[in-house]
C-alpha positions in Angstrom: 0.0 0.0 0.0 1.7 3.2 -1.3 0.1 6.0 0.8 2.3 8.8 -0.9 3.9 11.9 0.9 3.8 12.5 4.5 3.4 15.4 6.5 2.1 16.9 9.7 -0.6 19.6 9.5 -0.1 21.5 12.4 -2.9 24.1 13.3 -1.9 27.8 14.7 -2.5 30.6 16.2 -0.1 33.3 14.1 1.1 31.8 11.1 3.5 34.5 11.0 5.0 33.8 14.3 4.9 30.1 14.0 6.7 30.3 9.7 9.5 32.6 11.8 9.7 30.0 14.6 10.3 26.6 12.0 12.6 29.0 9.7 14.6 29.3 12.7 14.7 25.2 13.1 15.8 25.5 9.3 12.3 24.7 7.8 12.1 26.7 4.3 8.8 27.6 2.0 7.6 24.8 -0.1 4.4 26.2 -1.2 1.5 27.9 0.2 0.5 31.3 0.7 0.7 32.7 4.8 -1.5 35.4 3.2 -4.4 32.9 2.6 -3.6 31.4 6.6 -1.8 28.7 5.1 1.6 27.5 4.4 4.0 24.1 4.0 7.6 24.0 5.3 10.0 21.5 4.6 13.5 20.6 6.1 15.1 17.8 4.4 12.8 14.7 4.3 10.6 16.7 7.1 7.5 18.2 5.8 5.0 19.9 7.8 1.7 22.3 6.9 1.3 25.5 8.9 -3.2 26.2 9.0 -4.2 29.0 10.8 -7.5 29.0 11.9 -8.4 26.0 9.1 -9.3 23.0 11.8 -9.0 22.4 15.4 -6.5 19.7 16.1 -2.9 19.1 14.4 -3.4 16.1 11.3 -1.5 13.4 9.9 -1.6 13.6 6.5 -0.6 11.3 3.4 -0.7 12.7 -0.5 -1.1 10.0 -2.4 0.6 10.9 -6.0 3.0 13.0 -4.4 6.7 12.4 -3.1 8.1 14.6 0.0 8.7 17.7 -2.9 5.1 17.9 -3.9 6.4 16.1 -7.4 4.0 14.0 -9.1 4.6 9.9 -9.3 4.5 8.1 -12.5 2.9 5.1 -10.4 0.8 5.4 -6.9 -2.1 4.3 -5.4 -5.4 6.1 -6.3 -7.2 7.8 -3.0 -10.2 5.5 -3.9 -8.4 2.1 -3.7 -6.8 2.8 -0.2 -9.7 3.9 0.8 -11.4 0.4 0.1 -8.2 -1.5 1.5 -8.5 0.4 4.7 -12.5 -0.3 4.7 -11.7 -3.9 4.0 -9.2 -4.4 7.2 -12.2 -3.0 9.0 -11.0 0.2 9.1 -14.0 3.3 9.9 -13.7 6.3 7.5 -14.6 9.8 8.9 -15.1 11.2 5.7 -15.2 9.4 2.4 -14.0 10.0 -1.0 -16.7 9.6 -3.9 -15.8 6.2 -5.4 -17.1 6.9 -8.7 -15.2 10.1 -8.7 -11.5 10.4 -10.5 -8.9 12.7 -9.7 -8.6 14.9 -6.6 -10.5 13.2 -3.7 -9.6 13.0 0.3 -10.8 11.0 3.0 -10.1 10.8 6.9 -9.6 8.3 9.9 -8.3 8.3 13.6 -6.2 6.7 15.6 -7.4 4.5 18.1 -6.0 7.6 20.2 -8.3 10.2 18.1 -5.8 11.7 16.4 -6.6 12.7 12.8 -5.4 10.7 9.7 -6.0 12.9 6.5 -5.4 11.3 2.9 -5.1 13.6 0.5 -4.8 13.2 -3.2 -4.6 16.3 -5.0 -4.3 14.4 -8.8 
């Protein structure tokens, strides 16, 4: 099971003051716009989403279709068939992508400790 890119989606208070703070860790702009309250960092491998005001509680997220530099993969694992693996294994889906649907979808889980699993597929 390819689940694609992995980042944390942390959400904020100040995206300014939290974008200064990971610069500082040596985090740099990978795309987003702090002007629209959101942003992504990365440092090395590390790849983490800055949302200000966007949801209540920090996510895991996966892209599938996407490797740590937001590149698109020649082969990965459509948002719709992991979704059906992870139903299959008796996994229970927050949200649900359309299965009929092609191209961008999401869907979300938790953790057996209620921590948010986003999935993310943005091709």
């Amino acid at each position: 099971m390819k689940l694609g890119a992995f980042s944390i989606s942390l959400s904020v208070k100040d995206i300014n003051k939290s974008k200064e703070f990971y610069e500082k860790l040596g985090f740099q702009a990978l795309g987003g716009d702090p002007a629209q309250n959101w942003l992504i960092l990365k440092n090395e491998s590390c790849v983490i989403g800055l949302f200000q005001g966007m949801f209540e509680k920090n996510i895991l997220t996966f892209n599938p279709g996407w490797n740590q530099n937001a590149e698109n993969l020649d082969s990965y694992t459509d948002i719709r068939e992991l979704q059906k693996q992870l139903k299959e294994k008796g996994l229970t889906l927050l949200t649900e992508a359309d299965e009929s649907s092609v191209g961008p979808a999401s869907f979300t889980i938790e953790d057996p400790d209620g921590n948010p699993i986003l999935f993310d597929q943005h091709r």
